[in-house]
C-alpha positions, 0 to 999 in steps of 0.5 A, spaced: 179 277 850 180 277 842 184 283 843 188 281 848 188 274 843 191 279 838 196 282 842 199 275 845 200 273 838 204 279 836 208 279 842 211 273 841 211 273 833 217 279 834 220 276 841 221 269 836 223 273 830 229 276 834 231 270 838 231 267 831 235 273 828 239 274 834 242 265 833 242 267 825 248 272 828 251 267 832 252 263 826 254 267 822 260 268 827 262 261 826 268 258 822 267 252 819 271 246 816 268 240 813 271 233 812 271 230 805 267 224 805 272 220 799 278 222 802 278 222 811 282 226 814 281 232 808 279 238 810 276 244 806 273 250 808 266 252 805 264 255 800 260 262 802 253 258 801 255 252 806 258 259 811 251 262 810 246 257 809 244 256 817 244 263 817 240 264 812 235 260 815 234 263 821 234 270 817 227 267 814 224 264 819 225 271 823 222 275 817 216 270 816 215 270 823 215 278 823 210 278 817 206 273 821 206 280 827 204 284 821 199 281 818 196 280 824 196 287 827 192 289 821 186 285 823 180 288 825 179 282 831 176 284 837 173 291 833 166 292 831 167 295 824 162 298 819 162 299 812 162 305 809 165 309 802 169 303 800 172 301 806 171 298 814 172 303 818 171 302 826 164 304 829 163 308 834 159 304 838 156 298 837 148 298 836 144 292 838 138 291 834 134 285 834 135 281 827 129 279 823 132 274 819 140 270 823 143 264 818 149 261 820 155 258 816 154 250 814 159 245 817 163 243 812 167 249 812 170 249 817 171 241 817 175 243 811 179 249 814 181 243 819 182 238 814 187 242 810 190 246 815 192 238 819 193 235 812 198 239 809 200 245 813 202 242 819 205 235 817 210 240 812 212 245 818 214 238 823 218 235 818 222 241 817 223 242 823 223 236 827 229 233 821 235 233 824 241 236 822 244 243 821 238 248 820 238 251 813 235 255 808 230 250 805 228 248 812 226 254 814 222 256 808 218 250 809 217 250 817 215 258 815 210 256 809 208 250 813 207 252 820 203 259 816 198 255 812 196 251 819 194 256 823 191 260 818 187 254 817 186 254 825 183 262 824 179 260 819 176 255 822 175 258 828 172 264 824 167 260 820 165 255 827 163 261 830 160 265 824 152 267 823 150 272 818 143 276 822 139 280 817 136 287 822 133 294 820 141 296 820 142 293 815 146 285 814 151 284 820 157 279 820 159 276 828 165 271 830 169 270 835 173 275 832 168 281 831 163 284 828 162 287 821 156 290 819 153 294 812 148 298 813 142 298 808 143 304 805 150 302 802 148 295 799 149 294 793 145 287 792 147 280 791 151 276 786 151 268 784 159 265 784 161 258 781 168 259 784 169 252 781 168 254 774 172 261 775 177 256 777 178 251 772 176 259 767 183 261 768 185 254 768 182 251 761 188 255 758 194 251 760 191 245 762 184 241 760 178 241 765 178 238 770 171 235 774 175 233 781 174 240 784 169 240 788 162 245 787 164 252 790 157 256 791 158 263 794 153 269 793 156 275 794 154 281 798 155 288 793 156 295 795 153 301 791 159 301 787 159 294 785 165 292 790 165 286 793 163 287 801 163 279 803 161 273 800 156 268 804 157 260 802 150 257 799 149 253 805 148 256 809 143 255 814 137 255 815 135 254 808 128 257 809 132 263 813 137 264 808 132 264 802 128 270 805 135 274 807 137 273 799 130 276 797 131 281 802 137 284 799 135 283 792 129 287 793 133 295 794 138 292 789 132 291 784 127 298 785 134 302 783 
């Protein structure tokens, strides 16, 4: 389902992208005359900006459409994937192990991807495009930076509502909706403790003062041997009792080397 998922989405992104190029052709046909405001009845032509404004527009909403395509046939959605020498590659066959120890993400991540995705992506894609008049340039950059950051917000929802961490003699196994990733023992590296709050307001401090209106952002990261960052896990994830356990069970290789 999630493959077939994958491939709907990108089918339609290149169908929209060329319906888009295809208009911002036609448009591009067209002679345009407009009327000066001040004086009714006199006529100028446009200057190059105004003939290939509309053009332009749809030219950028058929390359964000086309990005979208690509960025979404780069996704491991519907794979089983393994880490391995630095990279995921697709397993060959998916090994079900009973878990030891299984913790999901909290709640509040995935209400928060809702909450910015409604709040601020989608309110700037329909006001781009619901806005009469001609269609520009600048609409469509907002329609494109709207409409992306509203989805992508919708994945990561959907990603984290489904999301469990299990903990198994193969190693510590990430499942969603979209698939599954899994990093063997042998290539767990350990855990690292990340206040992303405060690397924030760290890059932040040299032009602007600390600010104490963002949120606390506790992450433990999942290493490999090499020190890599493999995935991180929010500190709330639950159960607490379980999750505690799994941090202690990955420290403990990490600690004897």
């Amino acid at each position: 389902m999630t493959v077939l998922l994958k491939n709907s989405l990108v089918a339609l992104s290149i169908a929209g992208a060329l319906l888009s190029l295809i208009a911002g052709v036609r448009s591009a046909a067209k002679v345009k005359v407009i009327e000066t405001p001040e004086y009714t009845g006199l006529l100028r032509i446009p200057v190059l900006f105004d003939l290939w404004n509309e053009t332009l527009g749809y030219a950028i909403f058929g390359l964000a459409l086309l990005g979208g395509a690509w960025l979404v046939s780069r996704t491991h959605w519907g794979l089983d994937t393994v880490w391995s020498g630095g990279a995921w590659t697709r397993a060959a066959a998916a090994v079900e192990t009973a878990p030891d120890l299984e913790v999901r993400e909290p709640g509040e991540s995935w209400k928060a991807n809702l909450f910015y995705g409604c709040v601020l992506g989608l309110p700037f894609g329909l006001s781009a495009l619901l806005t009469g008049g001609e269609w520009t340039a600048a609409r469509a950059f907002w329609a494109a930076l709207g409409f992306g950051l509203f989805l992508w917000m919708i994945q990561s929802a959907v990603e984290n509502y489904s999301r469990t961490v299990r903990l198994s003699g193969a190693g510590l196994e990430e499942r969603s909706f979209f698939g599954r990733r899994r990093i063997p023992w042998e290539e767990i590296g350990g855990l690292e403790f990340q206040d992303v709050r405060e690397q924030i307001q760290r890059h932040q401090d040299w032009r602007t003062r600390r600010s104490s209106t963002l949120p606390h952002i506790d992450v433990w990261a999942v290493k490999d041997r090499d020190g890599r960052e493999v995935f991180s896990l929010p500190a709330g994830m639950q159960p607490d009792d379980a999750f505690r356990k799994m941090r202690e069970r990955i420290q403990k290789p990490a600690s004897a080397c």
